[in-house]
Every structure is written in structure tokens, then in C-alpha cells.
SEDO-607899 format. One record per residue (C-alpha): residue in three letters; x, y, z. Coordinates in steps of 0.05 Angstrom, whole numbers, padded with zeros to 5 digits, always signed. Example, Ala and Ser with C-alpha at 12.3 -4.5 7.8 and 13.67 -1.06 7.14 Angstrom:
ALA+00246-00090+00156 SER+00273-00021+00143 
END
This chain:
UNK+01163+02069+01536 UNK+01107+02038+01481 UNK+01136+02039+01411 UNK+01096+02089+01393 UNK+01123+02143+01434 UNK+01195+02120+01409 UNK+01172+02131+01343 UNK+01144+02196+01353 UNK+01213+02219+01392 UNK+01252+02190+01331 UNK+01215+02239+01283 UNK+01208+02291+01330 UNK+01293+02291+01334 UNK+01293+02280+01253 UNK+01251+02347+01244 UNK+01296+02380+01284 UNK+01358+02354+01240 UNK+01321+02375+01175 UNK+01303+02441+01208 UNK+01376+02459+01232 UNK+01355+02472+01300 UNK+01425+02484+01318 UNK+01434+02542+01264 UNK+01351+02563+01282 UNK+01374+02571+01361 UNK+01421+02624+01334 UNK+01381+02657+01284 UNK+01335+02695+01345 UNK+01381+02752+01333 UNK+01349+02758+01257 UNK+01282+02772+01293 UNK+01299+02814+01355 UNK+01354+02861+01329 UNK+01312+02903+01284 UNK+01255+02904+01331 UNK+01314+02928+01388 UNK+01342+02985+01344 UNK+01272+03004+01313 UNK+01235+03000+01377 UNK+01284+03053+01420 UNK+01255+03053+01487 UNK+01232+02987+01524 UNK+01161+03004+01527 UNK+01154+03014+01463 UNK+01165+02937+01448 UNK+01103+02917+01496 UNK+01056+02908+01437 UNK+01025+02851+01403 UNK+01073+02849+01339 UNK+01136+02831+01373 UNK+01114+02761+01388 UNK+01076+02764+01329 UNK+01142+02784+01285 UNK+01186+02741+01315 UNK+01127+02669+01303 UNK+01127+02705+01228 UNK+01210+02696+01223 UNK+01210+02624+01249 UNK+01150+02596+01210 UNK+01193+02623+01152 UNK+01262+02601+01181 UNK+01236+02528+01188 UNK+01202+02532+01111 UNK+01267+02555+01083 UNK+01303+02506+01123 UNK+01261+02443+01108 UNK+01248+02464+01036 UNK+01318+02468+01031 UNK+01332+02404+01065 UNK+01275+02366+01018 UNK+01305+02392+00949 UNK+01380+02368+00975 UNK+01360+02296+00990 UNK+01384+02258+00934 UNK+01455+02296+00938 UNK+01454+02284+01021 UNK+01447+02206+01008 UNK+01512+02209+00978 UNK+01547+02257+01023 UNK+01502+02279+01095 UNK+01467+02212+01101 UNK+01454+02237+01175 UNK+01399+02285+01137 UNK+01372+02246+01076 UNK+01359+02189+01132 UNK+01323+02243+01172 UNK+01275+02258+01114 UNK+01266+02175+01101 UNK+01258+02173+01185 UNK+01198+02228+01185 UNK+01172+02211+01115 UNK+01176+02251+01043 UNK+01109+02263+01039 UNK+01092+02292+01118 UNK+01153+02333+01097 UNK+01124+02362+01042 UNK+01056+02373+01085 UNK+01092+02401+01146 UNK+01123+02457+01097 UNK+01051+02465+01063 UNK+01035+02487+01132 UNK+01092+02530+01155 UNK+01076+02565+01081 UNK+01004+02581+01103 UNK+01026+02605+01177 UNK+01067+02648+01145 UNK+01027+02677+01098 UNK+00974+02678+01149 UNK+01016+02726+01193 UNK+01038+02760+01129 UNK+00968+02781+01114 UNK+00960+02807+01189 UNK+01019+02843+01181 UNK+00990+02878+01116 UNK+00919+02887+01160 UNK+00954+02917+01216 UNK+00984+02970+01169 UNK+01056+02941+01172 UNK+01061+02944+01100 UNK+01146+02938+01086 UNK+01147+02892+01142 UNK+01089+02850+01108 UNK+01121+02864+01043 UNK+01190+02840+01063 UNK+01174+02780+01100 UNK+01143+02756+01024 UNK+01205+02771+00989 UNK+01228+02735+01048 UNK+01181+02678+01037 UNK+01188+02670+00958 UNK+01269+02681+00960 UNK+01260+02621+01012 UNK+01233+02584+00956 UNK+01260+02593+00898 UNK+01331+02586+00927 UNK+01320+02517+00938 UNK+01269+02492+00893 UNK+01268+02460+00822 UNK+01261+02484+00767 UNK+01296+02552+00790 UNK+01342+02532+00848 UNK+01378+02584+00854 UNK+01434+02560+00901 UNK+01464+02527+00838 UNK+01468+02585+00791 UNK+01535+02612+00805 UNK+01556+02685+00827 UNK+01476+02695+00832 UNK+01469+02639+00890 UNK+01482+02679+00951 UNK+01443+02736+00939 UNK+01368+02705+00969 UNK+01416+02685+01031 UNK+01439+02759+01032 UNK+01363+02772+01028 UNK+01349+02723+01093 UNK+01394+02757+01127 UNK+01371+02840+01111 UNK+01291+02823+01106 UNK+01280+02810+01174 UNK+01319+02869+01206 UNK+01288+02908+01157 UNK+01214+02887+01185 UNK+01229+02886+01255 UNK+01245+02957+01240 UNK+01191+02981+01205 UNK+01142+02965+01254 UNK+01166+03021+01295 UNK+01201+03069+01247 UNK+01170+03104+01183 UNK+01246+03105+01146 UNK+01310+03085+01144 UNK+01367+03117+01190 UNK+01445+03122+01163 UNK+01457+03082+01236 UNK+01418+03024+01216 UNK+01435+03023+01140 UNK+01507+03015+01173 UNK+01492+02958+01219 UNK+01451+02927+01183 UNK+01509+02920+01122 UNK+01555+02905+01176 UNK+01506+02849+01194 UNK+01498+02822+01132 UNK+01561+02819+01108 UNK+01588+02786+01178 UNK+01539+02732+01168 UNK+01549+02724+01091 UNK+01628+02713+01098 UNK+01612+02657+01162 UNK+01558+02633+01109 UNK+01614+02628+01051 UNK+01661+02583+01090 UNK+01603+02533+01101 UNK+01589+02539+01024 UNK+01662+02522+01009 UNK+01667+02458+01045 UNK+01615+02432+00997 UNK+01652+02448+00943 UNK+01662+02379+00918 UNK+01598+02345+00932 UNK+01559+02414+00904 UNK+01613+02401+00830 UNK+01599+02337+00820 UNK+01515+02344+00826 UNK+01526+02412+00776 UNK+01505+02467+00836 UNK+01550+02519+00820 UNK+01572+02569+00875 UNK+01611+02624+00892 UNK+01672+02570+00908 UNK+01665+02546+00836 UNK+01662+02613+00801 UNK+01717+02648+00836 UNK+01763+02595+00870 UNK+01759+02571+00930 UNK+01824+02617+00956 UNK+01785+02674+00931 UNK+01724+02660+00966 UNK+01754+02651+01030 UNK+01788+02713+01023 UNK+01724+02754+01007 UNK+01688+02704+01070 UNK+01746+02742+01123 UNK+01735+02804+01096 UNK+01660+02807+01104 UNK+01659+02763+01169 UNK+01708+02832+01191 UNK+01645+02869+01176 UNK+01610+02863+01233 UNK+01658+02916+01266 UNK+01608+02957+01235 UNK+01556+02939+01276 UNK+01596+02952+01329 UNK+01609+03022+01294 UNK+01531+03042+01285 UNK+01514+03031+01359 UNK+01568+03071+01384 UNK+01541+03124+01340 UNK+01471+03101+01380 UNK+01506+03108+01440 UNK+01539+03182+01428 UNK+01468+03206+01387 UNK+01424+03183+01451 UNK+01463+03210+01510 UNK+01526+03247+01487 UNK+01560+03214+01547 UNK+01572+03151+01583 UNK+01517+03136+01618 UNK+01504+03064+01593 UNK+01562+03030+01623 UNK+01527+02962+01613 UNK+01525+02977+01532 UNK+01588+02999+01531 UNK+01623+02938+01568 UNK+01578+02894+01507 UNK+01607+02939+01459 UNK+01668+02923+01480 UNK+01659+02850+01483 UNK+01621+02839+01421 UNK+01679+02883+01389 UNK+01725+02825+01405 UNK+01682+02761+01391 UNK+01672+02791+01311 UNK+01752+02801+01313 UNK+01764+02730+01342 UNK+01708+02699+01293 UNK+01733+02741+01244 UNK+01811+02709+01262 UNK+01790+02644+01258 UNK+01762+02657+01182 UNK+01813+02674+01167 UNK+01853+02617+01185 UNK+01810+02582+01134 UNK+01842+02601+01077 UNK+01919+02606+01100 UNK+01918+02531+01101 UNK+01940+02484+01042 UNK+01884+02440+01027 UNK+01825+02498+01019 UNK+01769+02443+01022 UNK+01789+02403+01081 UNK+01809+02469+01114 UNK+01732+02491+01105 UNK+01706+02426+01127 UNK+01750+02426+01197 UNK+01725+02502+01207 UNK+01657+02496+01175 UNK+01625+02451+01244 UNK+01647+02519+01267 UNK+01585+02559+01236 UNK+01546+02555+01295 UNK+01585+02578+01346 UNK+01604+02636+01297 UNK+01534+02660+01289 UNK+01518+02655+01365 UNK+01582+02687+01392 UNK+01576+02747+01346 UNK+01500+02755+01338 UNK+01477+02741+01420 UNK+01521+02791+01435 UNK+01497+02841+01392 UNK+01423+02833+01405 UNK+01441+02835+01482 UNK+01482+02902+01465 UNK+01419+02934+01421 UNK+01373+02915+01479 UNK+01410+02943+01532 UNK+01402+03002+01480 UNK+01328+03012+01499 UNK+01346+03034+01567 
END
């Protein structure tokens, strides 16, 4: 193999380490699960948008990722070398023109969203967008400011239910407003646990985070609680399940109900373990590698579960 091509595979791997292509893989669910609850029969979902919505969520995924990534790099070459030396491997300035593109994609598919006459879904996947943005980014960085620094994750986490859902449905139903706080929540308390074991790299750099304001003990209490949350999900599609055939028809949705039931409890478990240990920090470090499999063994199951849904 020339040089070249080594190059190119080097910075092809480094944008994947800047873009979190682990945590990306799991993040379909983000896309598809609003779409699978909105959409309620299969053949409803054969229609442009859903490809459409789903290259929307990644283009902003990847922004918010690499934006995020490009603003950390001066505290990651004192504590994640592994991703400051992906930047330095690909480049600062391609990095900063590979998210000027991945902006105008997604405002591009924005705008045809608006066209279309998807007008919440266009409108959320903005808020979506800018919240991407200003989380990260000098001078408002939001992921420093204290109790205020989850809230535009909470927002990456709601926004792109809420526009899968929209593209089919006109309002909200109490169902979804149930899973969907279930959802959030779930993936908020996994979230916290990854926030904590930064806590003393994020001190000394003055970013100022939940584990700051409230103690770490406290933060992993309130991270099992809402990672528990997910039994909500669980919760609204049963109510699916009873509203759309008052029987038990749907044997294959109820064995996932039944199985994503217990994945949330046993991700939910091993939270929870998090914060019954002595040293809070190094207990969030040992569990925090953890975040991925967390996110794909509670949210696979539960777009596989609203799919099966459709039938």
C-alpha cells in the first residue's frame, strides 16, 4: 500500500475517533424511534422523508460531535491525548471545514424539511442544530455553566423523536409524551455517569457540571434514578400494545417488551453500582467505558420493539 492511501486510512480512522462512531452506531435509535411510533403501520414509513430524516439526524450528530471534539482539544491534550492527536492527525483547519459542511447539509435538509411542510420537524432539528453549537462553542459553551449544562443534551436527545414524529402525526399523544420522558431521562442518567468521570479534568480547566454543583454522590444518585426511567418506555408501548389490539396478538412485541424491560433494569443495576462504591471518580471512570454498551442494549431493543409495533 502507497503512502498515500495509509495516510488517507489514518485520517479516515481519526474522523471516526473525533466523530464518536462508537456512541453514533448507537444513536440510530434517536432517528428511527419517533418515525416507528409516529409512523403506526409499516407502509406508512415507505416515503421519501424517512431516509431523508434519518441523513438530517447524522449530519447533525457528526456536527455536534466534531464541534464538540474541536472546542475540547486543548483540555484532551492533557487528559484524552487519543482525541487531541486525532484532530492534529486529520488537521485543525479540514476539521473546521468538514463541520462547515455537515452545517450546510444540515441546513440544507432543514430547509427541505420546511418546503415539504414538515414545519416542527424542520423547526426542531434547528433548535437541534444551534443547541449543537452553542453547547460546545466559545464564547457561550454551555457544557461549562453548571446546573444549566445538560439541558442542550436533554434537547439532543427529545428533538429528534419529536421530528421523526411529526412527520406523520399532527400532535402530541399522552403515549409518546410518556416514552419519550422515559427516553430521555434513561439516556440523561447513562449520560451523567460519563459526565462524572471527568470531573477532575472538567475542575481544573473551570467547566462546571452537574458533578461540581451537586456532588458527585448526588449526581450519581439522580444518574440511577433517571437511567430507571426507561421502564417508562417500556410502560407507553404496552399502553400501544393494549390501545391497538386489546389483546395479545403481537407475541413478537411482547417477548421485546419483555426483554427490553430487563436490559433498562440491568443497565439501570449497573448505575447504580456507580455510586455505592468509595472512590466516586474512579468508580465513574471503571463504569463510564460502559456508555456504549448502555445506550445500545437499552435503545436497539426498543426501536426493534416500536417497529415490530407497525405490524
Amino acid at each position: 500500500m502507497d503512502p498515500s492511501s495509509n495516510q488517507l486510512i489514518r485520517k479516515m480512522r481519526a474522523f471516526l475517533v473525533v466523530s464518536r462512531a462508537n456512541l453514533l452506531l448507537a444513536s440510530i435509535g434517536h432517528a428511527t424511534l419517533g418515525l416507528f411510533l409516529g409512523a403506526l403501520s409499516f407502509q406508512n414509513l415507505i416515503t421519501v422523508e424517512v431516509p431523508l430524516y434519518i441523513a438530517l439526524h447524522y449530519s447533525i450528530a457528526f456536527f455536534a460531535c466534531n464541534i464538540n471534539c474541536y472546542f475540547d482539544y486543548e483540555v484532551d491534550k492533557k487528559y484524552k491525548k487519543y482525541m487531541s492527536g486525532s484532530i492534529d492527525i486529520i488537521h485543525k483547519h479540514t476539521l473546521r471545514t468538514i463541520l462547515v459542511i455537515e452545517f450546510l447539509i444540515a441546513l440544507f435538509l432543514i430547509v427541505l424539511f420546511l418546503l415539504l411542510g414538515h414545519h416542527i420537524t424542520g423547526i426542531a432539528a434547528l433548535i437541534g442544530l444551534f443547541g449543537a453549537y452553542i453547547y460546545s462553542a466559545e464564547p457561550i459553551r454551555i457544557k461549562k455553566r453548571g446546573v444549566g449544562s445538560p439541558l442542550p443534551i436533554l434537547l439532543l436527545y427529545t428533538l429528534p423523536l419529536l421530528g421523526g414524529w411529526f412527520i406523520f402525526q399532527d400532535s402530541l399523544s399522552v403515549t409518546f409524551i410518556i416514552f419519550i420522558i422515559g427516553y430521555v431521562l434513561m439516556n440523561e442518567g447513562f449520560t451523567l455517569v460519563n459526565m462524572c468521570e471527568d470531573y477532575s479534568e472538567d475542575k481544573s480547566e473551570g467547566i462546571r457540571t452537574w458533578a461540581h454543583t451537586f456532588g458527585l454522590k448526588n449526581t450519581l444518585k439522580v444518574a440511577f434514578l433517571f437511567s430507571m426511567s426507561g421502564l417508562l418506555c417500556v410502560a407507553a408501548i404496552g399502553l400501544v400494545l393494549y390501545n391497538k389490539f386489546h389483546d395479545i396478538t403481537n407475541i413478537p412485541a411482547l417477548v421485546m417488551v419483555g426483554i427490553s424491560t430487563l436490559l433498562i433494569i440491568k443497565a439501570g443495576t449497573e448505575v447504580r453500582q456507580v455510586y455505592l462504591g468509595e472512590n466516586l471518580e474512579q468508580q465513574s471512570k471503571l463504569y463510564g467505558v460502559r456508555l456504549q454498551k448502555w445506550f445500545m442494549m437499552t435503545r436497539y431493543p426498543l426501536m426493534l420493539t416500536t417497529f415490530l409495533l407497525l405490524f
